[in-house]
N, C-alpha and C positions, 0 to 999 in steps of 0.2 A: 653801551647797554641802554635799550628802551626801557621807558616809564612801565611798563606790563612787566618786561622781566625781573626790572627791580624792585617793583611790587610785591613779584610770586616770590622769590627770594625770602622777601622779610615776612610774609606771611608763614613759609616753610619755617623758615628758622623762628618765629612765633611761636606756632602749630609744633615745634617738635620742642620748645621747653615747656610746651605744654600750658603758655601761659592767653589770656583771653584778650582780648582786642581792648577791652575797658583797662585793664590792669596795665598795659603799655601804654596804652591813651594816657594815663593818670600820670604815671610814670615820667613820661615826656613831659608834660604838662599840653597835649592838644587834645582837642574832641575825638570822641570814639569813632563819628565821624569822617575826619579825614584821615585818620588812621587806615580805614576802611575804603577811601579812596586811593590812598596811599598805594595799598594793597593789592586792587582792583587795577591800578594803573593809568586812576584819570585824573589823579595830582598827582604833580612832582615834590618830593621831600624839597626841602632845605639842605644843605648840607647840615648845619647845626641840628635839624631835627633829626635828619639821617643816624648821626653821632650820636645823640641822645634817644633814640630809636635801638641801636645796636647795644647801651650802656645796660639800657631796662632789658633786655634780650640777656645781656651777658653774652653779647658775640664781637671777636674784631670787624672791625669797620668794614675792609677787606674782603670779609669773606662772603660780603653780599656780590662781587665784585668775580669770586672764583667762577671759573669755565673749565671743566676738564672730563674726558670720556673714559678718566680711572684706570684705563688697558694702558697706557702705554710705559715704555720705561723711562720718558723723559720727564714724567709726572713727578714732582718735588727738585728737577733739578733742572730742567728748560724750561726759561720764558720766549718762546715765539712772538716775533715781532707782531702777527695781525693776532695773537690773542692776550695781549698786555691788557691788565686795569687798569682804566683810565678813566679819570677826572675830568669834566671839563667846569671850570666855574665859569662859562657865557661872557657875562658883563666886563669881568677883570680882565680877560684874554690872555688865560691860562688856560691848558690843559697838563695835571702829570700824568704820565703813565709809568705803573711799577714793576720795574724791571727785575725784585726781586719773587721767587716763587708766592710767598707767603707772607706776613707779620709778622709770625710768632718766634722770628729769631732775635738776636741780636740788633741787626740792625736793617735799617731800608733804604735801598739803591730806587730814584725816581730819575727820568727824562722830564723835565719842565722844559716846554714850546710855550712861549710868550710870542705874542700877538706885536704888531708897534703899538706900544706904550702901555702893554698888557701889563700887569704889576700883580705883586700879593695884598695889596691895599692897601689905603694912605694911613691906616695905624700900624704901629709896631709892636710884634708879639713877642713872648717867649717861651718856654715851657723847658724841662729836664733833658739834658744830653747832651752833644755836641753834632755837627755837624762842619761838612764841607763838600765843597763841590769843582769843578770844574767848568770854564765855558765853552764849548764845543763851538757854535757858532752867533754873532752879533758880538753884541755889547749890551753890561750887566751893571745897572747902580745897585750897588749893596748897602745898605745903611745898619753899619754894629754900633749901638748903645747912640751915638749924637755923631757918628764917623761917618762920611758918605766916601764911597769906593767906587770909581770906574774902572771896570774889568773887560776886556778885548780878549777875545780868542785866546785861547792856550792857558789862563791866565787862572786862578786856582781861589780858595777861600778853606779857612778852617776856623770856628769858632766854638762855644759853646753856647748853649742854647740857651742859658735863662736868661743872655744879655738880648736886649730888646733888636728883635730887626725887621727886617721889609726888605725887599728889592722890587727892580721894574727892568725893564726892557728900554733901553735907551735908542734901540736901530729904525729905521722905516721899515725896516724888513725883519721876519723871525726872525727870534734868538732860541737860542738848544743850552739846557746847561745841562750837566750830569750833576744831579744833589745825593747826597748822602746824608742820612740820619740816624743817631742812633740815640735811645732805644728807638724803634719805629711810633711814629706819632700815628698815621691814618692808619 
């Protein structure tokens, strides 16, 4: 998704709870300003402002992220490969893309392609739920609480969430993992 589309997006879904560019400006804590840019399409959020963008909205993250033409009948229960949301964070050399229709269930099926030496960053986070994943293809350091885990192909993880983690991408070449989260976090 381009910077325009996911401008008009958050403008739309601004515009239809009805609330004013100052009021989420505030909200978020940035200028009404680039909010307005935001919007316009000639800056790129943050992910953090994105998130805190959608919290003052009152919308999941996600559903800036929806593409759908409403007619068809695989609408809530196919995700087509060329129309997955996806993430890309640049720098880190991650992209996810979400494999499951929507957020608002239970839980959320992501594809993470790490980049060589792509990572989710050198701090370790956590938040509510559990999670597990699979490696599809490469090699995966997983670090649960102070553990560090080398994981190869086939190789699997199941954890809960509010223990501290991080991974990276250990191959010269991509890695694929399939992650699972639940509740859905993005």
């Amino acid at each position: 998704m381009d910077d325009t589309s996911l401008g008009e997006a958050v403008r739309q879904a601004r515009k239809g709870r009805g609330l004013s560019l100052q009021t989420v400006a505030e909200g978020v804590g940035i200028s009404t300003g680039l909010l307005s840019q935001i919007e316009r399409g000639i800056s790129s959020p943050s992910i953090r402002n994105l998130r805190a963008i959608c919290e003052v909205i009152g919308i999941p993250f996600l559903s800036l992220f929806a593409e759908s033409d409403g007619t068809s009948r695989e609408d809530g229960i196919i995700v087509r490969e060329a129309r997955r949301r996806t993430v890309d964070f640049g720098d880190k050399g991650m992209v996810k893309s979400f494999l499951t229709v929507h957020d608002q269930g239970a839980l959320q099926v992501m594809e993470i392609v790490l980049d060589p030496g792509g990572s989710s960053g050198e701090e370790s986070y956590a938040h509510e739920g559990e999670e597990c994943g699979v490696v599809l293809r490469g090699k995966l350091e997983l670090w649960v609480d102070d553990h560090r885990f080398v994981l190869a192909e086939g190789d699997a993880f199941h954890f809960e969430s509010r223990r501290p983690h991080r991974f990276r991408n250990l191959c010269n070449e991509q890695s694929r993992v399939m992650w699972v989260t639940t509740p859905p976090v993005w």
